[in-house]
N, C-alpha and C positions, 0 to 999 in steps of 0.2 A: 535594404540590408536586413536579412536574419538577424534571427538572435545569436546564432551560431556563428556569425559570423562578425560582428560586434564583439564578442568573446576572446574571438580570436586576435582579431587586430589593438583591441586593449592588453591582452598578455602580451604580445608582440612589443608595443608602443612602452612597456613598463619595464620589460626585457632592457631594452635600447636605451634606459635613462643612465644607467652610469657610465657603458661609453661615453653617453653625448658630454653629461657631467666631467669626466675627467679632458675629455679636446677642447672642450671651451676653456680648462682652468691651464692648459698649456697654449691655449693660444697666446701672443701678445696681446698687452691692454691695448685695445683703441685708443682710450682716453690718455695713455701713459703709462710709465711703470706703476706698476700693483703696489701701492700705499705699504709702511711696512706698521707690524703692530708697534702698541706705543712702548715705549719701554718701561714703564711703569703705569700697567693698564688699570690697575688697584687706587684709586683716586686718596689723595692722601686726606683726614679730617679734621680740620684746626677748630678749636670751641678755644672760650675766655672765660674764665673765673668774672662772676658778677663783680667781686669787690673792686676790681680794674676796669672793669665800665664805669664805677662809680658810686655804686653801693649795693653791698649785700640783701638781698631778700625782697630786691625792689623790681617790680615785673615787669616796668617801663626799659628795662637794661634786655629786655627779649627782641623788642623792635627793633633797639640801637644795635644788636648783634647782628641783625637783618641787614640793617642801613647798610653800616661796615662792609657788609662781606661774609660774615664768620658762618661757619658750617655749623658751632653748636655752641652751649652755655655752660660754662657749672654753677648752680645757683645753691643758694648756701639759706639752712632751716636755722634761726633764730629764738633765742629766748631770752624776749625780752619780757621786763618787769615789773611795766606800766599797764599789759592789756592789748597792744598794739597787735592787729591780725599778723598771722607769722604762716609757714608752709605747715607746720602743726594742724592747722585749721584746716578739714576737709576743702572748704568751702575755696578758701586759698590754693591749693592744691588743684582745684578742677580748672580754676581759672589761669593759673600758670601753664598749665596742659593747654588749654585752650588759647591763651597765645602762642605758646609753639610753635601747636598748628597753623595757626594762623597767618603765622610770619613765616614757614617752613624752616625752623630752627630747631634742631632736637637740645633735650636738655640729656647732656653728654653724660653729667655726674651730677652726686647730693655733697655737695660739702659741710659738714659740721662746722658750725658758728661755737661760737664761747660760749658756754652754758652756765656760765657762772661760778664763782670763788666756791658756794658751798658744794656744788657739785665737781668740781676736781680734787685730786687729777684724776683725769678721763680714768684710765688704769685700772685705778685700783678702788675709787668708789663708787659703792654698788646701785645709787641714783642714775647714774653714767648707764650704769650697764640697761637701764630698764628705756632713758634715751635714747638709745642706741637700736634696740628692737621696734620702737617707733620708728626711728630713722627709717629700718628696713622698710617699714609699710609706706612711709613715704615717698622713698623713691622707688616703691612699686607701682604706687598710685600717677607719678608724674610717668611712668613710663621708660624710666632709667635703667640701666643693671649694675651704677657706680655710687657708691659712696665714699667719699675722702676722708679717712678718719683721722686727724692729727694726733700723732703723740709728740708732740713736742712743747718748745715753751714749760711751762709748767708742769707739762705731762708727759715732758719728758721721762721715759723709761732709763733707767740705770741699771744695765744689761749685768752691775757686779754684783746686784743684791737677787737673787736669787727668791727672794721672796716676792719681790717685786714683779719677775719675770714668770714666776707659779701663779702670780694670783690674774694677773695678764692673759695667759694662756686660758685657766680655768673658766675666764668670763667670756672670749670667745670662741670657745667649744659652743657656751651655751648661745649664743649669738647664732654662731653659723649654721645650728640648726634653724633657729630662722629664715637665715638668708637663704638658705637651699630652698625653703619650700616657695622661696617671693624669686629664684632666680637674679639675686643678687648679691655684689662681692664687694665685701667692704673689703678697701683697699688702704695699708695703714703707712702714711705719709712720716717722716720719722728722722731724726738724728744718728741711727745709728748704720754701721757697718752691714754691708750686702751678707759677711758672714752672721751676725746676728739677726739678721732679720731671716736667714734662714734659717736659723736655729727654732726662731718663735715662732716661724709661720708651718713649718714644717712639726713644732710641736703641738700646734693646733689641730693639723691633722687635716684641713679642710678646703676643698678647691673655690668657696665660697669666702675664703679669707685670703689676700694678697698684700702686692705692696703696690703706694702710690709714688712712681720717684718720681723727683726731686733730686737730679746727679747736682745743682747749682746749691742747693742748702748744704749739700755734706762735701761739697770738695773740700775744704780745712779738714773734714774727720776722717777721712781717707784715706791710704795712702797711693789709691791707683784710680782714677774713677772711674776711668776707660774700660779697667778689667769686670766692672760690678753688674752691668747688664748680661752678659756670659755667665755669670754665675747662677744669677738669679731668673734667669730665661721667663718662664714664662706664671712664675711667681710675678713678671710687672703686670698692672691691668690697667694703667693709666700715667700719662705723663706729662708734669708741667714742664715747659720750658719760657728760659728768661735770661735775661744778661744784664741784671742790676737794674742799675735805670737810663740803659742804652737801647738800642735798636738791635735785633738781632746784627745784623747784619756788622756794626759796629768794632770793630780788634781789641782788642785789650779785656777783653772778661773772662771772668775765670773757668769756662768751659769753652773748648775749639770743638763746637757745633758739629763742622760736616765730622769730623772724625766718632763723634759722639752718636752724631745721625748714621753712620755703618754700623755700627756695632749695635743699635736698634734692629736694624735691617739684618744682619747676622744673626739675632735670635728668632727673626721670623715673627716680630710684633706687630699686631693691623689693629694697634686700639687708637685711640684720638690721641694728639698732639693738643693739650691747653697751655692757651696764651698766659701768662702769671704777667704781665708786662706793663709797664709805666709806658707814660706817654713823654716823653724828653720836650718836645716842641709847645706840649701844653696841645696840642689836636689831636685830639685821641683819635678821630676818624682817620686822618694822612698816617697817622703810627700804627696803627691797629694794622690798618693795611698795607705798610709798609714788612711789618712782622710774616705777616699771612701768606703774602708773597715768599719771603725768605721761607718758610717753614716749607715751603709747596715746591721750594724749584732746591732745596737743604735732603729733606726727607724723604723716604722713599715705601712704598709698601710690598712686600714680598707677594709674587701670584699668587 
């Protein structure tokens, strides 16, 4: 065979591939009918708050994530006041990453531990706020783009005092420049109304500060809880779910799940789903997995 002629029966032969491609994809399957996509081809991501493994800050709670099942972790930075290594510790830090890896568990989010009486409330004093900028470097270092910032409890925000809400805003301005440059969003877990937390999140100014909900903490503050993910679209960046100290799956709690899981799915959210969840049976492994299941065949991810 020429070269010329070689030439020709490869242009030829290249010609003739999409015919060939579209008779073969009208033929019938051999094998059977043509499998159809899945209907939720977006794999849904379930992580657990360490404290519900069993304790905060403890890195043996990476493995038992593994054991379980669970797709990811929120592990929580401590300050504690005896000296005890904390995720503050670089050193703590490399090795948390390193079991991750290890076990093929991401660590989902940073939740903020108690930092102490003289250091709150988170808000408004300005120890908090120097906290908080470490924080960011921390869960840059583990590899996260979530931190849980609690304002509640103590630190709780009182949306009537206005000075409170000023001084709030002012500190993470100066935050979210942080977070922008580490590609991380503190995400602020909270007490109050989907209209207020638009009001502060939107007075911040910053796509590096969001919210963490928690629809099971605020249903008593509420008066729709249904309507507050619609609101707040895509201000949420992470989401615990729980049902007291039942099983998902369980009737009688104060959030009706699948209805709660559409209205997720209607904002178009693809962040993790954390487990916040007791163990009822006292087997955290039979429960854990019992939850994991419900969250996976409950929730759903938008293509």
């Amino acid at each position: 065979m020429t070269r010329r002629e070689f030439v020709t029966r490869a242009i030829a032969a290249s010609a003739a591939l999409p015919a060939i491609a579209q008779a073969q994809a009208q033929q019938p399957n051999a094998q059977g009918p043509t499998p159809k996509a899945p209907v939720n081809p977006v794999r849904v991501r379930v992580g657990m708050t360490d404290w519900n493994l069993g304790q905060r800050g403890d890195i043996t709670k990476i493995t038992l994530a593994r054991e379980i099942g669970l797709d990811g972790i929120q592990v929580s930075v401590q300050y504690p006041t005896d000296g005890k290594p904390t995720l503050r510790d670089p050193a703590t830090q490399a090795a948390f990453k390193r079991a991750a890896l290890d076990n093929g568990i991401q660590i989902c989010s940073l939740a903020i531990g108690n930092p102490g009486k003289s250091r709150l409330p988170m808000h408004t004093n300005p120890a908090f706020a120097i906290l908080l900028v470490e924080a960011v470097e921390i869960a840059h270092n583990l590899g996260t783009n979530n931190i849980l910032l609690p304002i509640l409890g103590d630190s709780h925000i009182d949306v009537t005092s206005q000075a409170q809400v000023d001084s709030f805003v002012a500190m993470m301005k100066e935050v979210a420049r942080y977070a922008e440059k580490r590609g991380v969003v503190v995400a602020l877990e909270d007490w109050i109304s989907a209209e207020d937390n638009i009001k502060i999140v939107d007075a911040i100014g910053s796509e590096y500060v969001g919210v963490y909900y928690d629809c099971h903490n605020i249903v008593p503050r509420v008066k729709d809880i249904y309507v507050e993910p619609k609101m707040l679209g895509k201000r949420i960046h992470q989401i615990h779910v729980k049902n007291a100290n039942m099983l998902l799956s369980e009737p009688g709690g104060r959030v009706d799940w699948p209805r709660m899981a559409q209205e997720f799915y209607d904002i178009g959210y693809r962040g993790w789903y954390v487990l916040e969840t007791n163990s009822p049976s006292n087997d955290i492994i039979a429960d854990t997995r019992a939850n994991i299941e419900y969250v996976k065949k409950t929730f759903r991810m938008p293509a």
